[in-house]
C-alpha positions as CSV (number, residue, x, y, z in Angstrom):
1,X,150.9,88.5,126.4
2,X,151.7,91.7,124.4
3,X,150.4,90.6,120.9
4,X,146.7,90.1,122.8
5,X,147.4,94.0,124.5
6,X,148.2,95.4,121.2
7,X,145.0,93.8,118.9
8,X,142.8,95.2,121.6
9,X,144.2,98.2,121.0
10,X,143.8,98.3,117.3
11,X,140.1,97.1,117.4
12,X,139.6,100.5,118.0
13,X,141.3,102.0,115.2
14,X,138.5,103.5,112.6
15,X,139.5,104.1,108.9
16,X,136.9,106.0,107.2
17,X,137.4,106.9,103.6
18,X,135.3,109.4,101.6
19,X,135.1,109.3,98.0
20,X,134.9,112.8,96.0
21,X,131.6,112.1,95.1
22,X,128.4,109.5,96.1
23,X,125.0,109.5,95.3
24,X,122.6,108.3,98.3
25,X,119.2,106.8,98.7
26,X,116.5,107.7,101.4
27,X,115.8,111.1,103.2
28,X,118.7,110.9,105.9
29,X,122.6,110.5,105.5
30,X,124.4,108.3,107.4
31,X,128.7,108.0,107.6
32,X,128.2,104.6,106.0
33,X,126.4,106.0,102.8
34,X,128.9,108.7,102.4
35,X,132.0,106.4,103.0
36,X,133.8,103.7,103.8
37,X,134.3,102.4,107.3
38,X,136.6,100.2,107.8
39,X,137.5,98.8,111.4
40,X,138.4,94.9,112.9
41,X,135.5,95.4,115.6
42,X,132.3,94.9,113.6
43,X,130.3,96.8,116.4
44,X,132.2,99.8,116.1
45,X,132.4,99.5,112.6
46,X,128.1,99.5,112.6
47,X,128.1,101.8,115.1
48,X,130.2,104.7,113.4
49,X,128.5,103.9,110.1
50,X,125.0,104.4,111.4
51,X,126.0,108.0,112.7
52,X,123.7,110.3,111.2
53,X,124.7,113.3,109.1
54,X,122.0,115.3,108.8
55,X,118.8,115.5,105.7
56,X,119.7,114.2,102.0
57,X,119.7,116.6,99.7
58,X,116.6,117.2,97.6
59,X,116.1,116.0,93.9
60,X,118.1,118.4,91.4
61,X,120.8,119.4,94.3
62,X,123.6,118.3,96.6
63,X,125.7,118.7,99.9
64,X,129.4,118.7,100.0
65,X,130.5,117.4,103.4
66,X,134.1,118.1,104.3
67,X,136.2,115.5,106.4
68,X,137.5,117.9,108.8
69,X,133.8,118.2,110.1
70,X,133.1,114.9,109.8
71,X,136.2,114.3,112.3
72,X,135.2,116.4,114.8
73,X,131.6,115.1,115.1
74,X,132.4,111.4,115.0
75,X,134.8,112.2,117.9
76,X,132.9,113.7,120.1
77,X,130.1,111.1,119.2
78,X,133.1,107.9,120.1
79,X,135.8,109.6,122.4
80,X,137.2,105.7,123.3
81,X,138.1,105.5,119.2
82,X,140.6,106.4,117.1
83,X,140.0,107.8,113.8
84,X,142.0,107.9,110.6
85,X,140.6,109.7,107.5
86,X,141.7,108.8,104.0
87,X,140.8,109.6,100.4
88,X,139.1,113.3,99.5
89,X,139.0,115.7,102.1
90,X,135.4,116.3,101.0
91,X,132.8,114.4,99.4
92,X,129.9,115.9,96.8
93,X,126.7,114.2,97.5
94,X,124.0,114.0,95.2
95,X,120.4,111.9,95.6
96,X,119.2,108.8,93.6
97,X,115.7,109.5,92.7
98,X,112.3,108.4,91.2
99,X,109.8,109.8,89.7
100,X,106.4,110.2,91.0
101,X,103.7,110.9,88.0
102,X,100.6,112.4,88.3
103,X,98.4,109.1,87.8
104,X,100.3,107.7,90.9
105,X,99.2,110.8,92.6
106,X,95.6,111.0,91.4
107,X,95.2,107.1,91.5
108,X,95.8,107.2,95.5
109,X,93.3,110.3,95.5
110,X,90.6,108.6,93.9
111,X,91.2,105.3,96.2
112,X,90.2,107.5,99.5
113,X,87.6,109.8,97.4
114,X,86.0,106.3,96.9
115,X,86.3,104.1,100.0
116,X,85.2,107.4,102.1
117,X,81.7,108.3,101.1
118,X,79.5,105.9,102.9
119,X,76.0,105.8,101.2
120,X,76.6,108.5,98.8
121,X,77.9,107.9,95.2
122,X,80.9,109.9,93.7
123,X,81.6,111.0,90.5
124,X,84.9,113.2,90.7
125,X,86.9,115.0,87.5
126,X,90.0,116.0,87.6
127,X,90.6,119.9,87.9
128,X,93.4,122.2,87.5
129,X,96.8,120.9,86.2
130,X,100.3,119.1,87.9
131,X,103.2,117.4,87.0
132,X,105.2,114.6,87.6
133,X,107.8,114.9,90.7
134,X,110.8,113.8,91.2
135,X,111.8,112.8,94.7
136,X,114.6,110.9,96.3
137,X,115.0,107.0,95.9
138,X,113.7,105.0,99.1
139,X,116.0,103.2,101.0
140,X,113.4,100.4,101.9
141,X,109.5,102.2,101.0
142,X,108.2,104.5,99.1
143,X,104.3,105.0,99.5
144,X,101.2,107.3,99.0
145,X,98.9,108.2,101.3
146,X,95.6,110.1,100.7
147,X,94.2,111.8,103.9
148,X,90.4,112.2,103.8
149,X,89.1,113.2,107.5
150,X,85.2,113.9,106.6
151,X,83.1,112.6,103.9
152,X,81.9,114.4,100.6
153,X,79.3,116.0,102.0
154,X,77.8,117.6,98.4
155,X,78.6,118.5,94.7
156,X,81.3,121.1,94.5
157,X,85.2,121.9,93.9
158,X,87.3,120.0,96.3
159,X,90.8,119.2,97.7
160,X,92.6,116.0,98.6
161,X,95.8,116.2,100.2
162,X,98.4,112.9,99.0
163,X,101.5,112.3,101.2
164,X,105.0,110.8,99.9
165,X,105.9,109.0,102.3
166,X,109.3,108.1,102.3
167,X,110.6,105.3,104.4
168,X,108.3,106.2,106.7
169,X,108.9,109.5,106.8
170,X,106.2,112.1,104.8
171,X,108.8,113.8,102.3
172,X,105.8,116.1,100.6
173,X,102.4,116.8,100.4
174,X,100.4,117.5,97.3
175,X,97.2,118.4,96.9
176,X,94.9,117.2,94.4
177,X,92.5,119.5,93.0
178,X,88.8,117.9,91.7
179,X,85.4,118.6,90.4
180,X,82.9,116.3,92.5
181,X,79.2,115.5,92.0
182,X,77.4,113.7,94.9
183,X,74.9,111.4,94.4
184,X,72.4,109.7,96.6
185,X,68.9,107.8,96.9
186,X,66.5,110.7,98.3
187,X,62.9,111.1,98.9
188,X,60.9,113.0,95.5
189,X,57.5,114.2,96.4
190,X,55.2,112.9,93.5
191,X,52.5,115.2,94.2
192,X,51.7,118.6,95.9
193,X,51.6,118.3,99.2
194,X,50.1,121.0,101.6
195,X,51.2,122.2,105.0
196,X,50.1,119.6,108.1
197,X,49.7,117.0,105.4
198,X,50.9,113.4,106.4
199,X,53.8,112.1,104.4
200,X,53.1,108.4,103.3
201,X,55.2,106.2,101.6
202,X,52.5,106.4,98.6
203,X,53.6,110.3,98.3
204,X,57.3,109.8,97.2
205,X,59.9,108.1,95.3
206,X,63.5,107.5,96.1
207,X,65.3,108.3,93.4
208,X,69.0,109.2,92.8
209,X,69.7,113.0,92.9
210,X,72.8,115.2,93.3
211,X,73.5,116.9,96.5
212,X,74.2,120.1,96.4
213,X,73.2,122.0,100.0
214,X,74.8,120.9,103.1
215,X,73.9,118.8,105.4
216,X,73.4,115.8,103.4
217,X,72.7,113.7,106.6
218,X,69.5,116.0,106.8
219,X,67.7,113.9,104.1
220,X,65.3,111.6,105.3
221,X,65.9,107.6,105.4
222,X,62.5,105.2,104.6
223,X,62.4,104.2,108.1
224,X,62.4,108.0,109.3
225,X,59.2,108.8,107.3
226,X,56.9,107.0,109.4
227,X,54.1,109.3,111.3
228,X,56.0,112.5,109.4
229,X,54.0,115.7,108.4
230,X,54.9,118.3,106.2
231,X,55.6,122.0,108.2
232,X,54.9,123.7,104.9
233,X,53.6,123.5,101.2
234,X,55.7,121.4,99.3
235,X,55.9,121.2,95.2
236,X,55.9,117.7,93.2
237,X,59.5,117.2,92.7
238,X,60.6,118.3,95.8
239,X,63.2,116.3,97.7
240,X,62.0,116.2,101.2
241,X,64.3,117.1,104.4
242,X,64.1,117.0,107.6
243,X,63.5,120.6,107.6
244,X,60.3,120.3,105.8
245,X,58.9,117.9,108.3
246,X,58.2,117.3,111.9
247,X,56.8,114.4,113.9
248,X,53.4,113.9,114.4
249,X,51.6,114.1,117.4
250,X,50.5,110.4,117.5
251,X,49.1,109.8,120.9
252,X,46.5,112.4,122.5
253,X,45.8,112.9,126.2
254,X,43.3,110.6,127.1
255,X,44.1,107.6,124.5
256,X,44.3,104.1,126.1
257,X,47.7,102.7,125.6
258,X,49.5,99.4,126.5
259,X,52.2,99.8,129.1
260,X,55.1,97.3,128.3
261,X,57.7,97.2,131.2
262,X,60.8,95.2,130.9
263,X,63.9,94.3,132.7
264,X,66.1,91.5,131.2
265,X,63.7,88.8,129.5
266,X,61.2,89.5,131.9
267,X,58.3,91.2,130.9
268,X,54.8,92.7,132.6
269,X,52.4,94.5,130.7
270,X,49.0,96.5,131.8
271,X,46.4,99.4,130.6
272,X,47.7,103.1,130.7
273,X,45.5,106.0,130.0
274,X,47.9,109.1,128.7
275,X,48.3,112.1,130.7
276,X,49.6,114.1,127.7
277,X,50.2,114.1,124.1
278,X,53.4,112.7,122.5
279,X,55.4,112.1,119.2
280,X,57.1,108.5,118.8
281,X,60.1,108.4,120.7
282,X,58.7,110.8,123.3
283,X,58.9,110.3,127.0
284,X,55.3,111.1,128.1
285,X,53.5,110.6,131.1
286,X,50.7,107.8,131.7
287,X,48.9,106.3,134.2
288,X,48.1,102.5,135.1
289,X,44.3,101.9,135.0
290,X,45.1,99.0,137.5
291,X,46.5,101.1,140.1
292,X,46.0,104.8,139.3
293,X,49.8,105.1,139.5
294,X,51.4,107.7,137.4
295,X,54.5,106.9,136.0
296,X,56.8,107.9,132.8
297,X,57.2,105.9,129.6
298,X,58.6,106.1,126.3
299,X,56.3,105.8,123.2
300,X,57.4,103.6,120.5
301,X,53.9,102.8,119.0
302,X,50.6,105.0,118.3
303,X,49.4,102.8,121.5
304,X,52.1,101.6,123.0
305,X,54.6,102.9,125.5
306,X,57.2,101.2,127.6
307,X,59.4,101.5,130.7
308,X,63.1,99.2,130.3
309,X,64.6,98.7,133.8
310,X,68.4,98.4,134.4
């Protein structure tokens, strides 16, 4: 009946033994990578070991841990243990490490710079100088990660922050300094074109051309140059925006117009006379020759407006 009393008793007994020096992986110290824990319950044993002892020390320095401290925490931490200490009453603890090079670093830049952009094209040169880092040696994973929020928006010096991420944890930043050129497909005016003048497709080109004011969204698609007109004189050459352009008045009070309306797959039409003048996508007011009702519609053709029901 004793003998089972007394190995309860020493189940609890903790023998932790620190060496005079170590070298540790990973961003966080633990008792178990500083020492050895010895004990004949393998829970308590995990459980002291995994107490946490604060940060690692950085690449090219150390922490020296003295026992005494270490006593006092891990009992307060496992009051219901007992706890022997053996070996050096201190231990010097320096980091494995790795080295992180520049072409790791720009690499993982150039990976967001390019899978960023959307339509636009990229064409980025490196720009000021860095060096390689060291950096503590990962327990399980050591990654980069390139944080790009917005898009390239034009031609210009620019920054891209890369994170070391250690173990999960971001260790550093660095930031990646470049020289970026912006390219995209834009509308080129092939002639002169004067102030009200319609812009056709048989006026322009697309053709690839840096951006270099912002906005870039403000350029003009092929399928937004449709019933456009030009607000002032534009030179051959120039690549048209919207700001150079407005819609044109397509429908004038008095035109005839179809009246489409819809709800679901079920579709009525009937003859409209317009009440008012109105650009495509305009709401403008019409009324049905059938019943001299006045109603609103959207216009999505030079003669043709519709009403969608929900």
């Amino acid at each position: 009946m004793i003998l089972p009393i007394l190995l309860a008793l020493t189940a609890n007994d903790v023998t932790v033994t620190l060496p005079e020096a170590t070298t540790v992986v990973g961003t966080e110290l633990t008792v178990a990578l500083v020492a050895d824990v010895a004990c004949d319950d393998a829970v308590i044993a995990k459980q002291i070991g995994e107490y946490g002892l604060g940060y690692a020390p950085a690449p090219g320095y150390s922490r020296l841990l003295q026992a005494a401290r270490i006593q006092v925490q891990l009992a307060q931490a496992f009051p219901e243990v007992t706890l022997t200490f053996a070996g050096s009453t201190s231990v010097r603890v320096t980091p494995e490490t790795t080295r992180v090079t520049v072409s790791d670093l720009r690499a993982e830049a150039l990976r967001a710079l390019r899978t960023h952009n959307g339509s636009t094209e990229l064409e980025v040169v490196p720009r000021g100088s860095l060096t390689d880092l060291e950096v503590p040696r990962a327990n399980e994973t050591l990654t980069l990660n390139a944080r790009l929020n917005d898009p390239i928006l034009r031609s210009g010096n620019l920054n891209v922050p890369v994170e070391i991420v250690i173990d999960g944890v971001v260790w550093r930043t660095v930031w990646t300094a470049w020289q970026a050129g912006v390219f995209a497909q834009r509308p080129v005016l092939k002639v002169d074109v004067p102030r009200g003048t319609a812009i056709t497709a048989a006026l322009v080109e697309y053709q690839r051309v840096e951006v270099t004011t912002r906005p870039a969204a403000s350029a003009l698609k092929p399928e937004d140059m449709a019933h456009m007109q030009a607000t002032r004189d534009l030179a051959a050459g120039h690549v048209v925006t919207e700001s150079d352009v407005q819609r044109m008045h397509v429908l004038q009070r008095g035109d005839l117009v179809t009246l489409v309306v819809k709800k679901g797959r079920i579709e009525a039409r009937s003859v409209a006379t317009a009440l008012e003048a109105g650009r495509i996508g305009d709401r403008v007011r019409v009324q049905v020759k059938s019943s001299s009702r006045e109603v609103w519609a959207t216009l999505v053709a030079k003669d043709l407006v519709e009403i969608v029901l929900h």
